[in-house]
Predicted model as a PDB file, atoms N, CA, C, CB and O in Angstrom, pLDDT in the B-factor column:
MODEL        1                                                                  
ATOM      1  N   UNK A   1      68.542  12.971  23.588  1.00 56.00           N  
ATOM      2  CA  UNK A   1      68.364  14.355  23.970  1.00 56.00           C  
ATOM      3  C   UNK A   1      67.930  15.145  22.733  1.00 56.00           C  
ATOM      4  CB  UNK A   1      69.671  14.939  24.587  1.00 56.00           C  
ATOM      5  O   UNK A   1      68.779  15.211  21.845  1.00 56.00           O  
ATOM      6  N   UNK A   2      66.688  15.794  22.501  1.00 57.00           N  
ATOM      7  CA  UNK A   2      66.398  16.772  21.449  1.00 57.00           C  
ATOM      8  C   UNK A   2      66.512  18.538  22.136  1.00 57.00           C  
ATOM      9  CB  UNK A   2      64.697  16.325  20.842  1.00 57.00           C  
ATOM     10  O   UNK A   2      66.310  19.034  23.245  1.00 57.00           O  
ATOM     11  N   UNK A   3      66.886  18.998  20.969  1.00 74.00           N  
ATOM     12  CA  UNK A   3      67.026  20.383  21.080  1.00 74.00           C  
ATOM     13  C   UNK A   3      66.029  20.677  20.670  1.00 74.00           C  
ATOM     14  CB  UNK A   3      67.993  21.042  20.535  1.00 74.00           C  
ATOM     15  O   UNK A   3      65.398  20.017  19.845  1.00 74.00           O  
ATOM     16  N   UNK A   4      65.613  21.940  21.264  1.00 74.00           N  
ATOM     17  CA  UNK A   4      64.118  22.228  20.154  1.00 74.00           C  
ATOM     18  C   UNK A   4      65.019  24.104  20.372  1.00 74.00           C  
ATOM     19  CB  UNK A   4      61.532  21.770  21.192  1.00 74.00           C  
ATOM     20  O   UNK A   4      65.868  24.608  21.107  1.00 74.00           O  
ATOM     21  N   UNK A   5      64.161  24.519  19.240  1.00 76.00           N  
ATOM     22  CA  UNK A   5      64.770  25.965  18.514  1.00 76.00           C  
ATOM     23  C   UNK A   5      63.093  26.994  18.401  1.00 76.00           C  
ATOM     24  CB  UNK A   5      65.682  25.481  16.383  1.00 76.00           C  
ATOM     25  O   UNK A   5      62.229  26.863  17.534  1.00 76.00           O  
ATOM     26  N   UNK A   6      63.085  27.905  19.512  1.00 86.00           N  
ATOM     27  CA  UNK A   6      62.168  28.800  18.931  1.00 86.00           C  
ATOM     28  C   UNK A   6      62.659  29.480  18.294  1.00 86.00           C  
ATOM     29  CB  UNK A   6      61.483  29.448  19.565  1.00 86.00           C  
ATOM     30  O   UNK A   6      63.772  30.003  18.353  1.00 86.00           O  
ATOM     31  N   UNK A   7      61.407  29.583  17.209  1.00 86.00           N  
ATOM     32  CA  UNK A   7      61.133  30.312  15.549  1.00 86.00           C  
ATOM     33  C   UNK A   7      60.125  31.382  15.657  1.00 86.00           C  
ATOM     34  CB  UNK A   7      60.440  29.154  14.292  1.00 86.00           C  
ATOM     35  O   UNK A   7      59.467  31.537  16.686  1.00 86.00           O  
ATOM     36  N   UNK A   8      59.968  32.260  14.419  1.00 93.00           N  
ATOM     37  CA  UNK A   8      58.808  32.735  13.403  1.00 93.00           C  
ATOM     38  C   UNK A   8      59.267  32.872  12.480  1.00 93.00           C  
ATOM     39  CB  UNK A   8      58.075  33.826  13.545  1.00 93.00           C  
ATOM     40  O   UNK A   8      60.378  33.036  11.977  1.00 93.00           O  
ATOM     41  N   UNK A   9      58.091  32.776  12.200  1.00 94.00           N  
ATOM     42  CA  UNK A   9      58.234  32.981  10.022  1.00 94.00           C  
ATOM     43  C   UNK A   9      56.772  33.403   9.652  1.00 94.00           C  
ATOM     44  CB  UNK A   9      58.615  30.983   8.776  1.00 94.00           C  
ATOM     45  O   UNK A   9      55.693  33.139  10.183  1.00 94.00           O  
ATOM     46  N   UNK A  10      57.146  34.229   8.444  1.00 96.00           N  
ATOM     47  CA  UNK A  10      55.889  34.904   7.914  1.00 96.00           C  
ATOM     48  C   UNK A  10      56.296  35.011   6.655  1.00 96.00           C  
ATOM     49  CB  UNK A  10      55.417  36.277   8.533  1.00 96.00           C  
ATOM     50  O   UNK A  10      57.276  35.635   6.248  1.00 96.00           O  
ATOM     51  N   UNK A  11      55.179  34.113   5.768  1.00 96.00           N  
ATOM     52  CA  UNK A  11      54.672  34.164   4.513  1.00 96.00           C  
ATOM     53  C   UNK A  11      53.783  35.090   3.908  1.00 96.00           C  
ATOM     54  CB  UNK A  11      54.205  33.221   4.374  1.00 96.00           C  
ATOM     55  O   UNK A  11      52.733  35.334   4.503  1.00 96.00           O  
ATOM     56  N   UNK A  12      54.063  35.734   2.657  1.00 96.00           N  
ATOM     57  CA  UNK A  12      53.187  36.638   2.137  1.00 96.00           C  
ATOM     58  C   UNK A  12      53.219  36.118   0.496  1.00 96.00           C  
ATOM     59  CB  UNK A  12      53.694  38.281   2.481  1.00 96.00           C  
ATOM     60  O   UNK A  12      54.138  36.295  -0.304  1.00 96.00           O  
ATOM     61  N   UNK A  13      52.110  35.524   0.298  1.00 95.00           N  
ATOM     62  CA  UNK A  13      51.929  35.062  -1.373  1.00 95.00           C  
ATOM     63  C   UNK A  13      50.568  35.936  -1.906  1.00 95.00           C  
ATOM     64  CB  UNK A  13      51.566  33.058  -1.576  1.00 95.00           C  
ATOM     65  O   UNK A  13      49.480  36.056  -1.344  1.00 95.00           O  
ATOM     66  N   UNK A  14      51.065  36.538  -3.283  1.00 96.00           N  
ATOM     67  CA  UNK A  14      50.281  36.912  -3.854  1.00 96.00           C  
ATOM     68  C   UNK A  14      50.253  36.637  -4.978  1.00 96.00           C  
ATOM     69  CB  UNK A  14      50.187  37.777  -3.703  1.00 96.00           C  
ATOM     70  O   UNK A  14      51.377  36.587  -5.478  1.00 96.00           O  
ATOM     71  N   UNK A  15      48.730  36.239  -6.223  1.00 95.00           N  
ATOM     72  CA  UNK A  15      48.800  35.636  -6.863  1.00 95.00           C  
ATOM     73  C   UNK A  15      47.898  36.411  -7.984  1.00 95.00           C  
ATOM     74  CB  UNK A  15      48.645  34.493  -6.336  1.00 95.00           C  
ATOM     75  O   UNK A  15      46.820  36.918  -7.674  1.00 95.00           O  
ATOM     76  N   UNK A  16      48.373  36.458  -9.181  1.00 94.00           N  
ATOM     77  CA  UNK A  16      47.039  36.812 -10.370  1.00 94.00           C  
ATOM     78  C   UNK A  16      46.766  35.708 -11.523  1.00 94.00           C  
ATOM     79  CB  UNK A  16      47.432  38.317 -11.335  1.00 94.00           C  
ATOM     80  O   UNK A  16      47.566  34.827 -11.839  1.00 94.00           O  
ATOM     81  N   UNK A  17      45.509  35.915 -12.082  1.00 91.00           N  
ATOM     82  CA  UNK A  17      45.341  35.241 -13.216  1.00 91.00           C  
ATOM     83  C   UNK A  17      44.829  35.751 -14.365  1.00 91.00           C  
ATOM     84  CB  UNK A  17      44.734  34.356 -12.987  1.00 91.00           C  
ATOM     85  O   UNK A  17      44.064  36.715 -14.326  1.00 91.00           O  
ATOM     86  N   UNK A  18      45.210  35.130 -15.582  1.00 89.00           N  
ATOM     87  CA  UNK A  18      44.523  35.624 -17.115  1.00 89.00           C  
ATOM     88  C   UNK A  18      44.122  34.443 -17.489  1.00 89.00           C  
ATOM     89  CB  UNK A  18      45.512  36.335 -18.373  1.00 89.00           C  
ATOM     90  O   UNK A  18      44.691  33.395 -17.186  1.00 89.00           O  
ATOM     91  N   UNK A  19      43.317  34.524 -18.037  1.00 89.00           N  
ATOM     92  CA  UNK A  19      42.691  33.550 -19.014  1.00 89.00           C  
ATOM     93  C   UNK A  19      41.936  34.002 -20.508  1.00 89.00           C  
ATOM     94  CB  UNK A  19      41.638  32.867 -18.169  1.00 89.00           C  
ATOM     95  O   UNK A  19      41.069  34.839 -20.760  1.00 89.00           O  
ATOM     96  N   UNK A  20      42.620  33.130 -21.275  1.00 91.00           N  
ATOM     97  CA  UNK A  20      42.130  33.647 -22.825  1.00 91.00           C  
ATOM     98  C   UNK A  20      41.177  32.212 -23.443  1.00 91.00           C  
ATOM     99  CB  UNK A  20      43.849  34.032 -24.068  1.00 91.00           C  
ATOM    100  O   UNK A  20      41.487  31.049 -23.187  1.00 91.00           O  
ATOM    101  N   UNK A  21      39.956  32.637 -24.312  1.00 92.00           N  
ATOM    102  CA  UNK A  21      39.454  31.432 -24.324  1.00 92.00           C  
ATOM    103  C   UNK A  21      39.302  31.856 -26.494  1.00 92.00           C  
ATOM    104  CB  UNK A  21      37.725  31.151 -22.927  1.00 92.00           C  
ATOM    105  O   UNK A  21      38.903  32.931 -26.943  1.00 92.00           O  
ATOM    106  N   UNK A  22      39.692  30.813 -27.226  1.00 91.00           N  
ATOM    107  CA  UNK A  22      39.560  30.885 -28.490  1.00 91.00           C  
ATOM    108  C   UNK A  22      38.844  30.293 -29.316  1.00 91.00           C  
ATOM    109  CB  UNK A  22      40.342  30.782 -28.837  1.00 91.00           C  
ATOM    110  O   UNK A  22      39.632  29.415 -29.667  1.00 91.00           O  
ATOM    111  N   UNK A  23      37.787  30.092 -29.982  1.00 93.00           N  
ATOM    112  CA  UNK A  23      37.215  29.795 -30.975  1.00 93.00           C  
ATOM    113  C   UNK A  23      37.994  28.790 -31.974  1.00 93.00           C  
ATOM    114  CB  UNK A  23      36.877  30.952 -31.468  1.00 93.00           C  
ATOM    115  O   UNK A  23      38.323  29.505 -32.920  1.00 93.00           O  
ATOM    116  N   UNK A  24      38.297  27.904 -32.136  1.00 91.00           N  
ATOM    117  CA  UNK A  24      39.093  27.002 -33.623  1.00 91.00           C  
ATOM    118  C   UNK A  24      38.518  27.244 -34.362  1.00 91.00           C  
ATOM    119  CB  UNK A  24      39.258  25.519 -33.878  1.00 91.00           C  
ATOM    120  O   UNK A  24      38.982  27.954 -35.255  1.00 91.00           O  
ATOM    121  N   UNK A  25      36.508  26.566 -34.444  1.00 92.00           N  
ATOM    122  CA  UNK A  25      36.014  26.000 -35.467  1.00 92.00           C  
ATOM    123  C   UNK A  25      34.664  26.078 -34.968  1.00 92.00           C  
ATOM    124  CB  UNK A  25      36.581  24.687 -35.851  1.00 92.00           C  
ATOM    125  O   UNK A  25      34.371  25.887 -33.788  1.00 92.00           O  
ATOM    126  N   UNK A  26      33.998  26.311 -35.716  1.00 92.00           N  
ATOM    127  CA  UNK A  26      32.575  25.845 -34.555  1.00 92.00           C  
ATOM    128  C   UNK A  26      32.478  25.016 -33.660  1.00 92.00           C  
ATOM    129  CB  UNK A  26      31.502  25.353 -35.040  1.00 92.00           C  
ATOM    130  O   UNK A  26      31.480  25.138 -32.950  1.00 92.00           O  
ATOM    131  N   UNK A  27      33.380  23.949 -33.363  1.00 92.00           N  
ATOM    132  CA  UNK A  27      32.799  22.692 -32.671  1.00 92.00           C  
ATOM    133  C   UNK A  27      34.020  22.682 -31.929  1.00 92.00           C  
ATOM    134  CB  UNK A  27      32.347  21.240 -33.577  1.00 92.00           C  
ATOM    135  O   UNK A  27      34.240  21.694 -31.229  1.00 92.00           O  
ATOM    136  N   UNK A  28      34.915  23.681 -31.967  1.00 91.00           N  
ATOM    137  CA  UNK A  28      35.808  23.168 -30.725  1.00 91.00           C  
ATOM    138  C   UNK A  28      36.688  24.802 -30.289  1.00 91.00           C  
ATOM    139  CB  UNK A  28      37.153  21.583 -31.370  1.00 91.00           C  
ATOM    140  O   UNK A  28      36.890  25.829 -30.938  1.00 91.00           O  
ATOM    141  N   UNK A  29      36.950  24.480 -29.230  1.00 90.00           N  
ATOM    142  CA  UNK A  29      37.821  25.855 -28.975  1.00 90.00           C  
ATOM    143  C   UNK A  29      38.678  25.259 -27.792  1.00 90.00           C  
ATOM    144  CB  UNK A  29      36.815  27.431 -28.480  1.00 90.00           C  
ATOM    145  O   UNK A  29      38.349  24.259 -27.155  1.00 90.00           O  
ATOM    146  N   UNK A  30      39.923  26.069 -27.562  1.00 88.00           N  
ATOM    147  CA  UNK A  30      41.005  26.304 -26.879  1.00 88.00           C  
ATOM    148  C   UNK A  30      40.825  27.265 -25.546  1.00 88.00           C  
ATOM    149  CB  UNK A  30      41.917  26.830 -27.842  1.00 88.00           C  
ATOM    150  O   UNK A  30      40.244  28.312 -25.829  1.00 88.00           O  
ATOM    151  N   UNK A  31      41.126  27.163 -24.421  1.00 87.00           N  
ATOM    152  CA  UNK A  31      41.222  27.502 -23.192  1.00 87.00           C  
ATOM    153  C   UNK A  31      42.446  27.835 -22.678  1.00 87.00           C  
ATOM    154  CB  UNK A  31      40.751  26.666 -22.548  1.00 87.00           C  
ATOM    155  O   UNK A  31      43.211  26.874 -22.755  1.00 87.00           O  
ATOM    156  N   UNK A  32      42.906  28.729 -22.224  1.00 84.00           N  
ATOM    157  CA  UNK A  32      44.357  29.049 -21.493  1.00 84.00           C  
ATOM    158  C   UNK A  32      44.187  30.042 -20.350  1.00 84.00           C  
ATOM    159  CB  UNK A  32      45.483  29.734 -22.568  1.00 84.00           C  
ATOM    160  O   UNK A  32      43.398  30.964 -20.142  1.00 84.00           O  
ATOM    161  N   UNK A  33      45.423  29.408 -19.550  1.00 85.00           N  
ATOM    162  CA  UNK A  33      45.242  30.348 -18.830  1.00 85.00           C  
ATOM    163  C   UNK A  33      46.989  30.721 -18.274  1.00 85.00           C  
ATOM    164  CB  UNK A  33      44.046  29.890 -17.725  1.00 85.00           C  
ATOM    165  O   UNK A  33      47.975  30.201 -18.798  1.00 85.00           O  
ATOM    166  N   UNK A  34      47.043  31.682 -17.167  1.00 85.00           N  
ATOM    167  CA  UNK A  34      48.299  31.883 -16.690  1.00 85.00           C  
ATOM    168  C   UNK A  34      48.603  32.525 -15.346  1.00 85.00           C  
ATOM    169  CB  UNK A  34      48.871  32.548 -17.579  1.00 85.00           C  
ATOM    170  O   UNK A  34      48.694  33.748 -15.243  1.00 85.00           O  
ATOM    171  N   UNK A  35      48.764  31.674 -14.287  1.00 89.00           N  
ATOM    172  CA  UNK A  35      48.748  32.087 -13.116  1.00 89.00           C  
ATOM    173  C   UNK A  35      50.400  32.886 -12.585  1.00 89.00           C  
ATOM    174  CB  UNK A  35      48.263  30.759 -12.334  1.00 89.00           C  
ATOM    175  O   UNK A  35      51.496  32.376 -12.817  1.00 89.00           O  
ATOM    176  N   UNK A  36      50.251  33.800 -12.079  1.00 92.00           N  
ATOM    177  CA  UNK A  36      51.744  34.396 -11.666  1.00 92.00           C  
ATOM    178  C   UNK A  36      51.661  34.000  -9.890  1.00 92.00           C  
ATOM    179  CB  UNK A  36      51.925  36.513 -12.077  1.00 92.00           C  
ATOM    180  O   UNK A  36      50.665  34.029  -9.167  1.00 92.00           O  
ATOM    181  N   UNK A  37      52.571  33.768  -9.664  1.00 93.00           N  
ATOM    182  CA  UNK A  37      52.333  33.979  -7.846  1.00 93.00           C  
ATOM    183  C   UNK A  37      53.947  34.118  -7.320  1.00 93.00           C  
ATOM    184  CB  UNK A  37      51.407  32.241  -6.881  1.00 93.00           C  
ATOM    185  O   UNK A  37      54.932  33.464  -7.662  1.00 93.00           O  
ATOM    186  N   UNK A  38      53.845  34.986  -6.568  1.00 95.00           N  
ATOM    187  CA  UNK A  38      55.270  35.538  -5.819  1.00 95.00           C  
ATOM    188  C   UNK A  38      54.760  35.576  -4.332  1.00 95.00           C  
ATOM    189  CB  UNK A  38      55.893  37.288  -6.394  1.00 95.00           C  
ATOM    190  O   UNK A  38      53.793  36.155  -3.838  1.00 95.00           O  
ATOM    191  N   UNK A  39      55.800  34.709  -3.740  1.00 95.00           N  
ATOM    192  CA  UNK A  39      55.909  34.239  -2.773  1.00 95.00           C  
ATOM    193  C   UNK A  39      56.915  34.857  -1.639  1.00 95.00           C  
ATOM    194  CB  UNK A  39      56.085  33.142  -3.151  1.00 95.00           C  
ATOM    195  O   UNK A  39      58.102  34.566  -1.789  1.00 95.00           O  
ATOM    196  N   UNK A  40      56.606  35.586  -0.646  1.00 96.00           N  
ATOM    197  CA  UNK A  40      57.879  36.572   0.327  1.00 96.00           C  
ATOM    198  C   UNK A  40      57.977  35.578   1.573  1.00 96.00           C  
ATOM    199  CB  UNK A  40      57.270  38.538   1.000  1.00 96.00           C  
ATOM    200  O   UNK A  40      56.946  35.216   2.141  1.00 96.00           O  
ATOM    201  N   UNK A  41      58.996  35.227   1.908  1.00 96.00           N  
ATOM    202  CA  UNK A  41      59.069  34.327   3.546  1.00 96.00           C  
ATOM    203  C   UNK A  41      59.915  34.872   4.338  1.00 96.00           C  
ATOM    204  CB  UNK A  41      59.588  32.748   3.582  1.00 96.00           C  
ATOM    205  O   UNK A  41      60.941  34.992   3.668  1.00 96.00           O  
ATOM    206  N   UNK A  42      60.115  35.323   5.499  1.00 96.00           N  
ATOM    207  CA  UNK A  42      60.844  35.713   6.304  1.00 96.00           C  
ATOM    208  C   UNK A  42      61.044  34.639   7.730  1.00 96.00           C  
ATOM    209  CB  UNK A  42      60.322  37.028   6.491  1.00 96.00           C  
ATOM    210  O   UNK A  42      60.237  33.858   8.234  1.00 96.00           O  
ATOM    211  N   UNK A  43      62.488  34.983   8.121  1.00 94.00           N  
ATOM    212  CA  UNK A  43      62.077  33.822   8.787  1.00 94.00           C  
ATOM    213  C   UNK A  43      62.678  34.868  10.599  1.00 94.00           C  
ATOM    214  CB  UNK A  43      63.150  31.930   8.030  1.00 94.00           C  
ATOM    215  O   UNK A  43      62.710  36.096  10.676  1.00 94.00           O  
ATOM    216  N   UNK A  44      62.934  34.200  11.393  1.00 93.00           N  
ATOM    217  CA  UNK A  44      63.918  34.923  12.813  1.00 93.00           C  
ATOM    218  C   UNK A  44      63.618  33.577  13.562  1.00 93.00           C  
ATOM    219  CB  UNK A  44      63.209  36.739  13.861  1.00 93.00           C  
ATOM    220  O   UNK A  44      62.602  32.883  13.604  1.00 93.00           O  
ATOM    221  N   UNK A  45      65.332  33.399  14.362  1.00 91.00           N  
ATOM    222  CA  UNK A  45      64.825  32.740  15.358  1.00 91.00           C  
ATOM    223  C   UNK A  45      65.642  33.036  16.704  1.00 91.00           C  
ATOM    224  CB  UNK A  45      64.786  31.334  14.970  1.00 91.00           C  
ATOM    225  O   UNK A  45      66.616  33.788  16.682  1.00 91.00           O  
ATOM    226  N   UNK A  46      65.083  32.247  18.185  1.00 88.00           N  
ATOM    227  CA  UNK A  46      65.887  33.186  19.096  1.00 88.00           C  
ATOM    228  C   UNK A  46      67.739  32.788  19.169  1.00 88.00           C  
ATOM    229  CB  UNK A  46      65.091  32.986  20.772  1.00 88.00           C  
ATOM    230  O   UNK A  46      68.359  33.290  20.107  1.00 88.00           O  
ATOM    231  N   UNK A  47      68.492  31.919  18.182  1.00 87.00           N  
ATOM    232  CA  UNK A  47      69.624  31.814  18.559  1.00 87.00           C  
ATOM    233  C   UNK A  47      70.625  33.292  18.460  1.00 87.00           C  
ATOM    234  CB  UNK A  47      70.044  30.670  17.789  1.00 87.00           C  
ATOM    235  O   UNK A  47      70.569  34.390  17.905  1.00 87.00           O  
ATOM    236  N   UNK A  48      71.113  32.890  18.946  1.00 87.00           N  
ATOM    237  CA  UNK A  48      72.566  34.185  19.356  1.00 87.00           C  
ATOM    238  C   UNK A  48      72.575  34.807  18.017  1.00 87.00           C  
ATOM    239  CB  UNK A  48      74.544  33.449  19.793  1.00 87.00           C  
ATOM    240  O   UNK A  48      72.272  34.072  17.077  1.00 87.00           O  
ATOM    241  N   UNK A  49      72.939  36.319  17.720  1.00 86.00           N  
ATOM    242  CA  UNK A  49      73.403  36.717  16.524  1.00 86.00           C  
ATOM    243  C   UNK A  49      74.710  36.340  15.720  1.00 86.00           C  
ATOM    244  CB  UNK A  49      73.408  37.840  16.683  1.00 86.00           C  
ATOM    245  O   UNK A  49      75.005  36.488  14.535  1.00 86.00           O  
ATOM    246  N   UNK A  50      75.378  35.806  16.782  1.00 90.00           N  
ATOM    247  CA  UNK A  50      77.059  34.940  16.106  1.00 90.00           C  
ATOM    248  C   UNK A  50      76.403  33.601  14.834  1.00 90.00           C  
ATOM    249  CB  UNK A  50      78.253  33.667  18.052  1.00 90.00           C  
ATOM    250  O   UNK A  50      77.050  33.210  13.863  1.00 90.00           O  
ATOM    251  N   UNK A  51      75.411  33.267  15.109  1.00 87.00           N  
ATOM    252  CA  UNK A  51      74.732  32.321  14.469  1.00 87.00           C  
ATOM    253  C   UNK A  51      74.731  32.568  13.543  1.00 87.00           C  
ATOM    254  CB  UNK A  51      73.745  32.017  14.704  1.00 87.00           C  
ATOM    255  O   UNK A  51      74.338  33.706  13.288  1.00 87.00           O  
ATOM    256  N   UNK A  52      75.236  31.535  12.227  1.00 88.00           N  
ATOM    257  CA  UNK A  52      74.845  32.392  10.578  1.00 88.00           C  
ATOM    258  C   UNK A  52      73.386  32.154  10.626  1.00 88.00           C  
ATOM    259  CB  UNK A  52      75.617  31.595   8.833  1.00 88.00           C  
ATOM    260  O   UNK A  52      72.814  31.703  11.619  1.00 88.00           O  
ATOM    261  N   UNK A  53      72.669  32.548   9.252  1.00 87.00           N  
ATOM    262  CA  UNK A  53      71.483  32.287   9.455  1.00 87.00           C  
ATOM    263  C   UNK A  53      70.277  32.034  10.617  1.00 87.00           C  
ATOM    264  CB  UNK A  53      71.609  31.616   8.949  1.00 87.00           C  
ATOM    265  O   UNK A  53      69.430  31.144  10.547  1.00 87.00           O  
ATOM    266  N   UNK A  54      70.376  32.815  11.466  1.00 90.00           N  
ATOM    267  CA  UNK A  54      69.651  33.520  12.181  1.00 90.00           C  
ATOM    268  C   UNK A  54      68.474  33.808  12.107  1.00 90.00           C  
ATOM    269  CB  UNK A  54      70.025  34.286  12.265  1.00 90.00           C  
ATOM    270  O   UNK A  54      67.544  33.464  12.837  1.00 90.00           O  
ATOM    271  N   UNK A  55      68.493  34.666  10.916  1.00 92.00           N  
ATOM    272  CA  UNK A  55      67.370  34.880  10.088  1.00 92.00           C  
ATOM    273  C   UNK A  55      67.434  35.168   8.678  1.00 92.00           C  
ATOM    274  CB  UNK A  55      66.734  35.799  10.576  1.00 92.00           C  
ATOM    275  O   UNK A  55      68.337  34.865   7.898  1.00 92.00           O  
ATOM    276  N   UNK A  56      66.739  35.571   8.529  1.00 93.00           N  
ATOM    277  CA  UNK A  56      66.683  35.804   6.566  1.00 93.00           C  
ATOM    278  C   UNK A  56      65.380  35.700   5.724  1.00 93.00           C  
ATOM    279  CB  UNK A  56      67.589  34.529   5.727  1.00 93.00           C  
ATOM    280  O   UNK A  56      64.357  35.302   6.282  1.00 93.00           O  
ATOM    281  N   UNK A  57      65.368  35.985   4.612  1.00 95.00           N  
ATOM    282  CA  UNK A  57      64.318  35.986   3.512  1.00 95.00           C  
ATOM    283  C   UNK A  57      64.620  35.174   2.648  1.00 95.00           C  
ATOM    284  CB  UNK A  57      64.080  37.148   2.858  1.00 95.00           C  
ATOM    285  O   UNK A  57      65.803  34.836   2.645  1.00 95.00           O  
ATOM    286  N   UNK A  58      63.928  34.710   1.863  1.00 94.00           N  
ATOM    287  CA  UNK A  58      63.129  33.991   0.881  1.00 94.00           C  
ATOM    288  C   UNK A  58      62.236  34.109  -0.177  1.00 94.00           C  
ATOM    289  CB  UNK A  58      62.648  33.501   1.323  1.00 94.00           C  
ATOM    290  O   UNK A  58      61.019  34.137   0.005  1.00 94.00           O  
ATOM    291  N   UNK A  59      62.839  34.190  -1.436  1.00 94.00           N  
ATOM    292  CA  UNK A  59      61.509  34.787  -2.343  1.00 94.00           C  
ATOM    293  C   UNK A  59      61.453  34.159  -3.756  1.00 94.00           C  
ATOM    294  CB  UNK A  59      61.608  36.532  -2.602  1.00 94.00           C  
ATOM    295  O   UNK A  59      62.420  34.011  -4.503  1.00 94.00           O  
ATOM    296  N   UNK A  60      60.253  33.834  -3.989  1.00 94.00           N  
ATOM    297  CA  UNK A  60      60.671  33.590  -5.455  1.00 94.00           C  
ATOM    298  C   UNK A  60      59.383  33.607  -6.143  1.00 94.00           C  
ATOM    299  CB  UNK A  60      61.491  32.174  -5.736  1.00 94.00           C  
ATOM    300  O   UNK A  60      58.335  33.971  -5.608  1.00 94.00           O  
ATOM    301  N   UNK A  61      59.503  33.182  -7.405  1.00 94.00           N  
ATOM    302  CA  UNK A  61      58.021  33.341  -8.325  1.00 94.00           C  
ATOM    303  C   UNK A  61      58.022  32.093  -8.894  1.00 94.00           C  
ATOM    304  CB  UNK A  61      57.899  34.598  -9.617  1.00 94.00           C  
ATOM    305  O   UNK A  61      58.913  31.255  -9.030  1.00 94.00           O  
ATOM    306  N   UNK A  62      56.316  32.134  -9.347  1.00 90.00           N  
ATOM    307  CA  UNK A  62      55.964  30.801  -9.767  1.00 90.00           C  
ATOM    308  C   UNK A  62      55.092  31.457 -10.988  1.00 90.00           C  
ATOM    309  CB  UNK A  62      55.127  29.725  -8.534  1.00 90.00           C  
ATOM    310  O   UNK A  62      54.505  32.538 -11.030  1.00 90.00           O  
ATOM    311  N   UNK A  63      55.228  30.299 -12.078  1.00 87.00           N  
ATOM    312  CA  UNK A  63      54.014  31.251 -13.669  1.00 87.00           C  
ATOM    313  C   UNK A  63      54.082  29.503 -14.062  1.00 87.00           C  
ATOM    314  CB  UNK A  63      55.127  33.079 -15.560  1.00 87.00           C  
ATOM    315  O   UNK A  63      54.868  28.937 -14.822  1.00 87.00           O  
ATOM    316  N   UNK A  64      52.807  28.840 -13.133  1.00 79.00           N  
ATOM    317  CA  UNK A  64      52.150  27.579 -13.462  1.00 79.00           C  
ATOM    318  C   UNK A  64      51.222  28.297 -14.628  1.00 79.00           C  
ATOM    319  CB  UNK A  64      51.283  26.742 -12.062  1.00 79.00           C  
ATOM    320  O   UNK A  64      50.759  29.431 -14.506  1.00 79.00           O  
ATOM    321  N   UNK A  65      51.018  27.394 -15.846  1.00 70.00           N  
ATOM    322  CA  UNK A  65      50.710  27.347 -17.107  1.00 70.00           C  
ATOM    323  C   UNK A  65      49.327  25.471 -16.866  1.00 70.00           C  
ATOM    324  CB  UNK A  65      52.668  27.276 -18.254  1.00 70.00           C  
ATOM    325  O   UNK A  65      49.301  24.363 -16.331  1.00 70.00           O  
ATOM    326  N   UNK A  66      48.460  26.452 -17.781  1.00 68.00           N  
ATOM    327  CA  UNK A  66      47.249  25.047 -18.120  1.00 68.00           C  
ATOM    328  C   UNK A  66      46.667  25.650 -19.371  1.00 68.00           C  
ATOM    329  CB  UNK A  66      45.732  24.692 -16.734  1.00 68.00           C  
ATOM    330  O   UNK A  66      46.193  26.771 -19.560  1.00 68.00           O  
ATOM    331  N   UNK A  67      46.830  24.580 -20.211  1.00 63.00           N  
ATOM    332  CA  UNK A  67      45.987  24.963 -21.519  1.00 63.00           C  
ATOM    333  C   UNK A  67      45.036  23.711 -21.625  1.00 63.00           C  
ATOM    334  CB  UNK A  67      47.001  25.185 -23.033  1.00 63.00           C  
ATOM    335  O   UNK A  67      45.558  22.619 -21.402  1.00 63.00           O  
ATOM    336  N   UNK A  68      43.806  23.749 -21.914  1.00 62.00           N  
ATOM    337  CA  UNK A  68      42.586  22.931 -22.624  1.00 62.00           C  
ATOM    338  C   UNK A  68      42.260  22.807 -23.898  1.00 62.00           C  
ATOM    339  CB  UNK A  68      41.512  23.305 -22.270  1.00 62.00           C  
ATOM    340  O   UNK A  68      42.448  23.866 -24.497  1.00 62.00           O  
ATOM    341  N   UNK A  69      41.847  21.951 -24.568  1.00 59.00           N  
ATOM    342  CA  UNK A  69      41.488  21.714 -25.546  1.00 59.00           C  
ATOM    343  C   UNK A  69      39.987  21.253 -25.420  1.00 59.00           C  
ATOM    344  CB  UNK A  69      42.375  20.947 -26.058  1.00 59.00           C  
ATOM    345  O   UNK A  69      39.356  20.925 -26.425  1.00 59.00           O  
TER     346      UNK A  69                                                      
ENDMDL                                                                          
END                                                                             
């Protein structure tokens, strides 16, 4: 026997970037960069309100890093 559970959920990610590019030497240079992204999730579903988690949010941030040579 499976239960099945209607849901929604809604994601909202937003993301920026920098990038710095440097000179060493004549013949070589350095690349960087730095992405930020924050992430919002919401969730609802139809069980009873006695239910913990019911619904709720979700959030967090991300600062993925890449450097080149």
């Amino acid at each position: 026997m499976s239960k099945h559970i209607a849901f929604t959920i809604k994601e909202n990610i937003i993301a920026g970037y920098v990038q710095g590019k440097w000179q060493l030497t004549p013949c070589s240079e350095a690349l960087g960069g730095l992405r930020v992204e924050h992430t919002n999730q919401k969730y609802d579903t139809q069980l009873p309100t006695s239910v913990p988690f019911k619904s709720g949010k979700i959030w967090y941030n991300r600062f993925p890093a890449k450097c080149n040579f």
